[in-house]
C-alpha positions in Angstrom: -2.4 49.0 -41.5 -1.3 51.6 -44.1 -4.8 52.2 -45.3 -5.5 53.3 -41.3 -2.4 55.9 -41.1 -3.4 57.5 -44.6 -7.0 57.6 -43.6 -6.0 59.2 -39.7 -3.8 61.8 -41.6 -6.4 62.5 -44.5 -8.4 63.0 -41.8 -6.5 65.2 -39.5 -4.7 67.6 -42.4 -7.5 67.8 -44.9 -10.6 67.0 -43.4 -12.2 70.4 -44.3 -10.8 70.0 -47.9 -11.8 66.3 -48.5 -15.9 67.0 -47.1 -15.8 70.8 -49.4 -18.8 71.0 -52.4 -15.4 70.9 -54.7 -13.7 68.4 -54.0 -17.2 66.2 -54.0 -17.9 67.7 -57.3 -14.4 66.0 -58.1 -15.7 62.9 -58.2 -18.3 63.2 -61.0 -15.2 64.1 -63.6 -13.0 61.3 -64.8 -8.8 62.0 -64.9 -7.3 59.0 -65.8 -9.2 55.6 -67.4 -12.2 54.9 -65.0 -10.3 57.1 -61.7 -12.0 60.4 -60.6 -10.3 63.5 -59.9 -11.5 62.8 -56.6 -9.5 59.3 -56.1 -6.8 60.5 -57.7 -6.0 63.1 -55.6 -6.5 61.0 -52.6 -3.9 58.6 -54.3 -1.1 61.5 -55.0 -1.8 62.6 -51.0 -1.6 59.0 -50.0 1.8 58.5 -52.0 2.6 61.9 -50.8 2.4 60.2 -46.8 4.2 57.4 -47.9 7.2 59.3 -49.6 6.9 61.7 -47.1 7.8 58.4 -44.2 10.5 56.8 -46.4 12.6 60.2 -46.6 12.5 60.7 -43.1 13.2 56.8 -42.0 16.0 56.3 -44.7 17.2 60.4 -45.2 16.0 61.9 -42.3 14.6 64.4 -44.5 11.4 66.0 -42.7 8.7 67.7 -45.2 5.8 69.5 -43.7 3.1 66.1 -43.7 0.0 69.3 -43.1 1.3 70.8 -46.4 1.7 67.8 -48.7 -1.5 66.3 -47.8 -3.4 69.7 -48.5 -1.3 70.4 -51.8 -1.5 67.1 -52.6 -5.3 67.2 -51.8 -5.8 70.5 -54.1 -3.2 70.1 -57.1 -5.8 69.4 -59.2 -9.1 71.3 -57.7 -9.5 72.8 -61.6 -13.3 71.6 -61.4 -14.3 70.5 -64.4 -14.5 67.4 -66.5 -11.7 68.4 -69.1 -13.1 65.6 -71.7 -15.5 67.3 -72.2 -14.6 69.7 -75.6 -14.6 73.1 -74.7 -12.5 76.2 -75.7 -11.5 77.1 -71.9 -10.2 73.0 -71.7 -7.9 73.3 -74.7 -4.4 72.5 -73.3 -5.5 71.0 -70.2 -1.5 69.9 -69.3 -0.8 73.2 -69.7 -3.3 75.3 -68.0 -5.0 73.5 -65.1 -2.9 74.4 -62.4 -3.0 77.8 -62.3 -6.8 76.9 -62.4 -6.8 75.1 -59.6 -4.7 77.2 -57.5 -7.1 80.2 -58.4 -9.9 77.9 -57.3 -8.0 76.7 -54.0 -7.0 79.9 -53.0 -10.9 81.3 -53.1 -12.0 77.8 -51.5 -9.9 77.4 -48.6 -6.8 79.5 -46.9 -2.9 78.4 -48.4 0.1 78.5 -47.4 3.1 79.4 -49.3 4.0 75.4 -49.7 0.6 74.8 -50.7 0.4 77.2 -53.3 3.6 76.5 -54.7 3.1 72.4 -54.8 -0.5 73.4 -56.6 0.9 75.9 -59.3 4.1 74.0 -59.9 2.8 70.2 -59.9 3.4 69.9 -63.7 6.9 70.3 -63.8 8.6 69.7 -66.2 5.5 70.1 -68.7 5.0 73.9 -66.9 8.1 75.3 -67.4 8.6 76.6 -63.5 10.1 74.5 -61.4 9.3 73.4 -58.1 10.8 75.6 -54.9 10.2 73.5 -52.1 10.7 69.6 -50.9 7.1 69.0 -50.9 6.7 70.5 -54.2 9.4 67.9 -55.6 7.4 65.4 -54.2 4.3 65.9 -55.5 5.7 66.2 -59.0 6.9 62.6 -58.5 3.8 61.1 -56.8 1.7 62.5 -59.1 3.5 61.2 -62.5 3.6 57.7 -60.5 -0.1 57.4 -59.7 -1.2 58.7 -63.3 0.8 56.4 -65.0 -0.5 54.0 -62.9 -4.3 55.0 -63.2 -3.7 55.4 -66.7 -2.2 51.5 -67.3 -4.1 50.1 -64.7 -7.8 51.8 -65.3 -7.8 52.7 -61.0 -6.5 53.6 -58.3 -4.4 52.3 -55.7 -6.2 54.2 -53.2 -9.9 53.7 -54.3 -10.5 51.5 -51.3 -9.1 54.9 -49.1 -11.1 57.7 -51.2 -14.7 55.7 -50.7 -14.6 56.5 -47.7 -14.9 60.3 -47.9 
């Protein structure tokens, strides 16, 4: 049942982001053991959702669900495979999301949330920290589902970001 409210609100937020020549050149570079770029970004939008659900059922805390999923979606549209050795990939942690949000920003139209989840997604490693809720969030989901890809070899969420 969870797998058919992530898909309906992949869908309806970040359709246009998740069909883009980027984001299906994403899945040709690996991010963490054998998980694409691609799944894993599915997986931070997915845990995104589900975050997003348990702070307004047990806070009432409201983020902006549009925002998340396409922050989520994008925070790490650097397109390239960073294993690969190359001068412009030296200090990956460091550098790739300014690199994505430059390469969101001329893809597809941001808000400010957007941008600011994107650029700021490597908090505490990037030194600025994040300004909004869904900002905060991301920073967590994403930690949680690299550990996880990185221990685990996948993703959570593979089943979810086959279908797109």
């Amino acid at each position: 049942m969870r797998e058919i409210i992530y898909h309906r609100a992949l869908l309806k937020y970040g359709a246009d982001i998740l069909y883009s020549p980027g984001m299906q050149l994403e899945k040709e570079f690996l991010q963490h053991g054998d998980v694409s770029v691609f799944a894993h970004s599915v997986a931070a939008a997915c845990t995104c959702l589900l975050f997003a659900r348990l702070l307004r059922k047990y806070l009432k805390i409201r983020l902006n669900e549009r925002a998340l999923v396409r922050g989520a979606l994008l925070h790490d549209y650097f397109l390239y495979d960073w294993h690969v050795p190359d001068k412009s990939h030296r200090l990956h942690g460091f550098f790739h999301a300014r690199r994505a949000l430059q390469n969101a920003s001329r893809d597809f139209a941001l808000g400010k949330i957007e941008q600011d989840m994107i650029a700021k997604h490597m908090f505490p490693l990037n030194l600025r920290p994040p300004a909004c809720r869904e900002s905060v969030v991301l920073c967590i989901a994403d930690k949680l589902c690299a550990a996880d890809e990185t221990l685990t070899a996948r993703s959570r969420y593979q089943k979810i970001s086959r279908r797109y």
